[in-house]
C-alpha positions as CSV (number, residue, x, y, z in Angstrom):
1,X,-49.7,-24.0,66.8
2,X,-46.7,-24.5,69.4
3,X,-43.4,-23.2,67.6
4,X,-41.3,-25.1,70.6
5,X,-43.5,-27.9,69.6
6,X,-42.4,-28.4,66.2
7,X,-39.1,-27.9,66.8
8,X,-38.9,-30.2,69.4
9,X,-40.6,-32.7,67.3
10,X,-37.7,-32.3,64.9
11,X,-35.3,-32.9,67.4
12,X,-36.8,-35.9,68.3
13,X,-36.7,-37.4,64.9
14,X,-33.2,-37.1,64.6
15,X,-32.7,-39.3,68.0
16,X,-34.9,-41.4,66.7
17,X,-33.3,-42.2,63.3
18,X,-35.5,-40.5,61.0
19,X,-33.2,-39.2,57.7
20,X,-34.8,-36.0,57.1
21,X,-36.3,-32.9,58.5
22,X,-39.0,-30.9,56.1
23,X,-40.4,-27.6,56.8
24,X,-43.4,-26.7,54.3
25,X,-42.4,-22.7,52.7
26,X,-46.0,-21.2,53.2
27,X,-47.7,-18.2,54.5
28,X,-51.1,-19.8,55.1
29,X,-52.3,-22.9,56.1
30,X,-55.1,-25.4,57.7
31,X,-58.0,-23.9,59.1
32,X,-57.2,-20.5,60.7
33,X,-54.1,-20.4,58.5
34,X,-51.6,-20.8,61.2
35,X,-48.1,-22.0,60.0
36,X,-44.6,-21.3,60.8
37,X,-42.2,-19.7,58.5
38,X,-40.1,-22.2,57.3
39,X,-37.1,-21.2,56.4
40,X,-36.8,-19.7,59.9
41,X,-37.7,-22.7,61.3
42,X,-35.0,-24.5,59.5
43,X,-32.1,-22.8,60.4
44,X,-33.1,-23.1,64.2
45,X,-33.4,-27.2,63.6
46,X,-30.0,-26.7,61.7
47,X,-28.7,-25.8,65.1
48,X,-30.6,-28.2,67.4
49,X,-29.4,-30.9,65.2
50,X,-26.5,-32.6,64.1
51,X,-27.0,-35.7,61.6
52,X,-30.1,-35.5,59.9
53,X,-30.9,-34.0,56.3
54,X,-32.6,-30.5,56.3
55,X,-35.2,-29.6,53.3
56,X,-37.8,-27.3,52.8
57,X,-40.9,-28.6,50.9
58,X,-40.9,-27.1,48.9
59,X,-39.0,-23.5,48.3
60,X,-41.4,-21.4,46.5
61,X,-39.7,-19.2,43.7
62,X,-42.4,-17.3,44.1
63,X,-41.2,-15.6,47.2
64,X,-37.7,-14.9,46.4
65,X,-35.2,-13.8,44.0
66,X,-32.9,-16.7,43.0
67,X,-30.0,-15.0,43.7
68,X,-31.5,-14.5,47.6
69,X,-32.5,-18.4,47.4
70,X,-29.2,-19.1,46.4
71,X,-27.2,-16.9,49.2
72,X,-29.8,-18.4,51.3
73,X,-29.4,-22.1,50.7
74,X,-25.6,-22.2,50.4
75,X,-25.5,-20.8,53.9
76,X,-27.8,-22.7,55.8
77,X,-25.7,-25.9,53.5
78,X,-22.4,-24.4,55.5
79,X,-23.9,-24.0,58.4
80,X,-25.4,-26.9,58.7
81,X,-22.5,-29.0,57.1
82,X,-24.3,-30.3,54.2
83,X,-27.2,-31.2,55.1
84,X,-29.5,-28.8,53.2
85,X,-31.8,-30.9,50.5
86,X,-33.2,-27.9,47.7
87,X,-36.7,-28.9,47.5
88,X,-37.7,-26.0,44.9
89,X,-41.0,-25.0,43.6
90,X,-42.5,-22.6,41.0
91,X,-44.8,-21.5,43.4
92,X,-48.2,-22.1,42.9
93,X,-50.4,-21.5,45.8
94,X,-52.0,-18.6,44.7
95,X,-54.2,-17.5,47.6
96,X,-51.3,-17.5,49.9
97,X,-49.2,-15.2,47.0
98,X,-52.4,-12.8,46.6
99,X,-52.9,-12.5,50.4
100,X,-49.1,-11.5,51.0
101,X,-48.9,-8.9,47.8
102,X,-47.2,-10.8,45.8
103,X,-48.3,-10.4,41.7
104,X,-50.0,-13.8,40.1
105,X,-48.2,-14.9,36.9
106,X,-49.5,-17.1,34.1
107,X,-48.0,-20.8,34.7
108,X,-46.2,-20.8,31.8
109,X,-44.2,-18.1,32.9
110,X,-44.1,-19.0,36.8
111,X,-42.3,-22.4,34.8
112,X,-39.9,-20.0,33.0
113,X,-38.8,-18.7,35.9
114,X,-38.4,-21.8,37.8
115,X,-36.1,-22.8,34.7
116,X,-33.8,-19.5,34.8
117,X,-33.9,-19.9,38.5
118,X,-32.2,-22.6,38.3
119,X,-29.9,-22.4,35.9
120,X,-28.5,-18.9,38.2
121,X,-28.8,-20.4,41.4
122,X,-26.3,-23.6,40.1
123,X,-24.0,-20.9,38.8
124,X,-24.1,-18.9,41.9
125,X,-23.5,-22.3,44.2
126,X,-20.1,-22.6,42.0
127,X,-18.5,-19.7,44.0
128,X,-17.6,-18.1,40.4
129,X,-18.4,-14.3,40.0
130,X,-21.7,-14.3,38.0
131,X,-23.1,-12.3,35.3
132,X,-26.4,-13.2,34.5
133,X,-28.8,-11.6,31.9
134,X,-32.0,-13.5,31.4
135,X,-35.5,-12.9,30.5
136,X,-36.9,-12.7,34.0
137,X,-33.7,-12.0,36.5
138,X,-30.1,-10.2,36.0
139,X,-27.1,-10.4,38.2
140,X,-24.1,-8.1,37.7
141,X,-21.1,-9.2,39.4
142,X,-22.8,-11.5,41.9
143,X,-20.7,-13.9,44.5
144,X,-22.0,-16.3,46.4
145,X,-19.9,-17.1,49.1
146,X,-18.8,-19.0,51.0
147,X,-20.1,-22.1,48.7
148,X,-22.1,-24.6,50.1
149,X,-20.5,-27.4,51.2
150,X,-21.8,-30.0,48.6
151,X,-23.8,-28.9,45.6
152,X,-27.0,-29.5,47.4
153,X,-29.8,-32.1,46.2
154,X,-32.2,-30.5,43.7
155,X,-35.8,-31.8,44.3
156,X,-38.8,-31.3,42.2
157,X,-42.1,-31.9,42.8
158,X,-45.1,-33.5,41.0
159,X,-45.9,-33.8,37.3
160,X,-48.0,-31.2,35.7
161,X,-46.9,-30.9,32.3
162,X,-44.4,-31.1,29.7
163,X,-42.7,-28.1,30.2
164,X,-42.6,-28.9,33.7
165,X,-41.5,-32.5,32.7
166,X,-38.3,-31.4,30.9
167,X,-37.2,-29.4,33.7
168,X,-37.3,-31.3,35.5
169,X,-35.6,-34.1,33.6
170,X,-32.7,-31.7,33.4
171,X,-32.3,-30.9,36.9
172,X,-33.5,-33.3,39.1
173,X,-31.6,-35.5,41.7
174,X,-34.9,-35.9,43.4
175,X,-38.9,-36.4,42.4
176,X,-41.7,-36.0,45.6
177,X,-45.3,-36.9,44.9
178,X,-48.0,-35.5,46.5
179,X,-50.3,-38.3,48.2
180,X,-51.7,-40.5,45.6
181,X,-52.5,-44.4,45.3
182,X,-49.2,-46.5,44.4
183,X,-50.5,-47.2,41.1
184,X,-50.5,-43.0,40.7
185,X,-47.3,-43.2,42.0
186,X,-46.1,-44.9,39.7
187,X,-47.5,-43.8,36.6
188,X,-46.4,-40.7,37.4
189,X,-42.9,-41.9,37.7
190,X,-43.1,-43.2,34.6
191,X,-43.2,-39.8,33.0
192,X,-40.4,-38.6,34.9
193,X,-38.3,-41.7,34.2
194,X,-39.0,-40.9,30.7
195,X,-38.3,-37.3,30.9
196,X,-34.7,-37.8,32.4
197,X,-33.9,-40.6,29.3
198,X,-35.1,-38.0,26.5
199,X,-32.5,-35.5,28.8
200,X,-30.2,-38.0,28.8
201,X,-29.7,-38.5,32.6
202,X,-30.1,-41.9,34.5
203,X,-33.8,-42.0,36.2
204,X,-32.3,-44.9,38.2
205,X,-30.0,-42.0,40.2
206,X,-33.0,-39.7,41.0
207,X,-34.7,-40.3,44.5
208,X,-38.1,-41.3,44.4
209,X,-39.7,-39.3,47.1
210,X,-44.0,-39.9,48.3
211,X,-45.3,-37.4,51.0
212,X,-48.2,-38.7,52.7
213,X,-50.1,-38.7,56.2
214,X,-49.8,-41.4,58.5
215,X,-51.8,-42.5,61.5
216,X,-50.6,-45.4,63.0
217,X,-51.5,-47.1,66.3
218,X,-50.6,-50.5,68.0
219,X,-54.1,-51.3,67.1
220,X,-57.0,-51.0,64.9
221,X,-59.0,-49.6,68.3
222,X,-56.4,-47.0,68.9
223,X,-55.8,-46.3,65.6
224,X,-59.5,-45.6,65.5
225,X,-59.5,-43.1,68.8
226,X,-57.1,-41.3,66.9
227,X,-59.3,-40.7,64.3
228,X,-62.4,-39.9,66.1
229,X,-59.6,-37.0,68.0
230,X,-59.0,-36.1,63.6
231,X,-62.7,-36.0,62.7
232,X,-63.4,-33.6,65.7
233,X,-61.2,-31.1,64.4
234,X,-62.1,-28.0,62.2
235,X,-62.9,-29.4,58.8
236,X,-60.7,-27.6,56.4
237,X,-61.8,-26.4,52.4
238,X,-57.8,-27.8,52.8
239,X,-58.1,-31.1,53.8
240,X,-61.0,-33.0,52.1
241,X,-60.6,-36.3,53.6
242,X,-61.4,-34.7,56.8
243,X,-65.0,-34.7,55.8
244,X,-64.9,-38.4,54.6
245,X,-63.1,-39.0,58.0
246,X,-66.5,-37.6,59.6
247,X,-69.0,-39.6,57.6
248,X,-67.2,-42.5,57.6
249,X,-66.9,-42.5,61.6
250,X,-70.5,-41.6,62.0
251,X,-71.5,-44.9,59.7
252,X,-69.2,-47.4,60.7
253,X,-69.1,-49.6,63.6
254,X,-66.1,-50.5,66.0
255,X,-65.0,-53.0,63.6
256,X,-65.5,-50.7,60.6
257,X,-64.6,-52.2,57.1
258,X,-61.6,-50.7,54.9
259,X,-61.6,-47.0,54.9
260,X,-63.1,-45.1,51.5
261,X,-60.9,-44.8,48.8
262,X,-60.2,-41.5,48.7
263,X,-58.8,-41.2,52.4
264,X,-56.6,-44.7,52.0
265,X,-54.9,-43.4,48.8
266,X,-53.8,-40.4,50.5
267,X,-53.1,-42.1,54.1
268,X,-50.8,-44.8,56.0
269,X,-53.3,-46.0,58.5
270,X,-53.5,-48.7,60.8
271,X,-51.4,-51.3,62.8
272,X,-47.3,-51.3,61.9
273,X,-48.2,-54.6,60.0
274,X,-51.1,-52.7,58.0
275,X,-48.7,-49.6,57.3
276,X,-46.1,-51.6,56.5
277,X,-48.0,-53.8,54.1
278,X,-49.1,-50.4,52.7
279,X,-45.6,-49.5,52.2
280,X,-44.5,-52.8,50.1
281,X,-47.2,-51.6,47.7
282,X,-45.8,-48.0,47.3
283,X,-42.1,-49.8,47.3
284,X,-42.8,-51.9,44.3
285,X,-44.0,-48.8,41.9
286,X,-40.7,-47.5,42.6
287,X,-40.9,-45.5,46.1
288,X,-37.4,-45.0,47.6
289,X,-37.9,-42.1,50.2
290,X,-41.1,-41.1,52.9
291,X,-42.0,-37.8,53.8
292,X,-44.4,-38.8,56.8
293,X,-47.2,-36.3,58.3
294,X,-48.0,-37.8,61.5
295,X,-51.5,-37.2,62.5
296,X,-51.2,-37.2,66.2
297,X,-48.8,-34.4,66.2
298,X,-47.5,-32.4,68.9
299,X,-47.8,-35.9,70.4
300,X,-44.5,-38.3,69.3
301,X,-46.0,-41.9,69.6
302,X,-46.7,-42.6,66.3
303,X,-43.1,-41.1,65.0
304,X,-41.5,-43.6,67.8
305,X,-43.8,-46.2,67.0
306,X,-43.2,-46.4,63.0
307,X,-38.8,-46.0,64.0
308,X,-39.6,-48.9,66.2
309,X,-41.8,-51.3,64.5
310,X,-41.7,-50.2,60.4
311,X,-38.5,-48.4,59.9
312,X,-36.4,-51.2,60.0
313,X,-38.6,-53.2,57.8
314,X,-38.9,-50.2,54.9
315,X,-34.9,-50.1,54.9
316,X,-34.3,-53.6,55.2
């Protein structure tokens, strides 16, 4: 793990007319556990960049008080002039929480926290002196200033249940998928669609986000050098497809048929033509926005090669 790498990376993507920068808000991950902090992270890309949208995917509640989260946010927002997307999360990676201290909670209550979290953290954005007195937090005479400079984006993640449904039909101006099929995709939209009608709230304003890995190549032979390079890595408890990864190279010939299932639903792969085709199919269940993993990190080829060859395309 290079922390020069990553940032550079993000600088990168910016000149090459990516829209958004994400940094993931763990303690713990991949194989040795090896991440960077990244909130940290973030404000150092706030200041290597100039243009592109900054998000963190997503900000645990877990971690912080929301009154922190919101001092936090509305600063890097003015610092960064208004770039700052609020990814928010309840927090539920529990290894990473029970490895740095932190107490588990029940989901429902991790849910009722995310709720009053954000119902104080939209207050504090206002600027307004706050007094809060909920079941989980209190403020007494809390400012947050200065404001950020636009009421950031609220995103939410996934779709786990009705509770979480409704909160996210009430605060949402953006919904992220984990990898899943496009037919996932979009019957998980569906829910959230409905969730903002029985709010009463527009789905058609929210953003439609899908984060997914990508691994694409200017052919199918690089494409699959690349992923004899994957398959030789550490296989993760993480990362399942690895292991499918490692089967199906050791079974397949040069001109190997369509990858299993469960590692194309969760993958771009292939040529720009193939990824692209791939994209159309996300596009039509409703897919507006890509958060893109590229699996040949630190190196940039594939991140200049999908701005060259499928970024024009998937915005046109």
């Amino acid at each position: 793990l290079d922390p020069k790498a990553a940032v550079e990376a993000g600088v990168q993507a910016e000149r090459l007319g990516y829209d958004s920068l994400w940094m993931a808000d763990h303690f713990i991950h991949g194989v040795d556990g090896g991440i960077l902090e990244g909130w940290t992270t973030l404000s150092v890309l706030a200041g290597r960049t100039s243009r592109i949208q900054l998000g963190t995917i997503h900000m645990s509640d877990a971690f912080r008080q929301p009154s922190l989260t919101a001092k936090m946010t509305s600063t890097l927002d003015a610092l960064s002039d208004g770039r700052f997307i609020f990814f928010f999360d309840a927090g539920w990676g529990l290894d990473e929480q029970r490895a740095y201290g932190y107490p588990d909670r029940p989901a429902s209550e991790r849910l009722e926290r995310l709720d009053e979290s954000l119902d104080l953290i939209t207050q504090l954005w206002s600027g307004a002196t706050v007094n809060y007195a909920g079941k989980h937090f209190h403020t007494m005479d809390a400012v947050c200033l200065p404001k950020p400079v636009r009421r950031p984006p609220i995103w939410l993640g996934e779709v786990r249940d009705d509770a979480y449904l409704d909160i996210i039909g009430r605060y949402a101006d953006g919904w992220n998928s984990v990898p899943v099929s496009p037919q996932q995709f979009g019957e998980r939209w569906a829910k959230v669609a409905a969730a903002c009608t029985r709010a009463g709230r527009d789905p058609d304003a929210l953003t439609r986000s899908l984060e997914i890995q990508i691994l694409i190549a200017p052919t199918r032979s690089a494409v699959r050098e690349i992923l004899e390079e994957c398959a030789a890595l550490p296989i993760s408890p993480r990362i399942p497809a690895n292991a499918t990864i490692v089967n199906y190279l050791r079974a397949s010939p040069a001109d190997a048929p369509p990858l299993p299932e469960d590692v194309a639903s969760h993958w771009l792969i292939g040529t720009p033509d193939e990824v692209h085709s791939q994209l159309e199919a996300y596009a039509h269940e409703g897919v507006s926005h890509l958060m893109l993993w590229f699996a040949d990190f630190p190196s940039h080829d594939g991140m200049r090669l999908f701005a060259d060859e499928v970024m024009p395309r998937w915005r046109a």
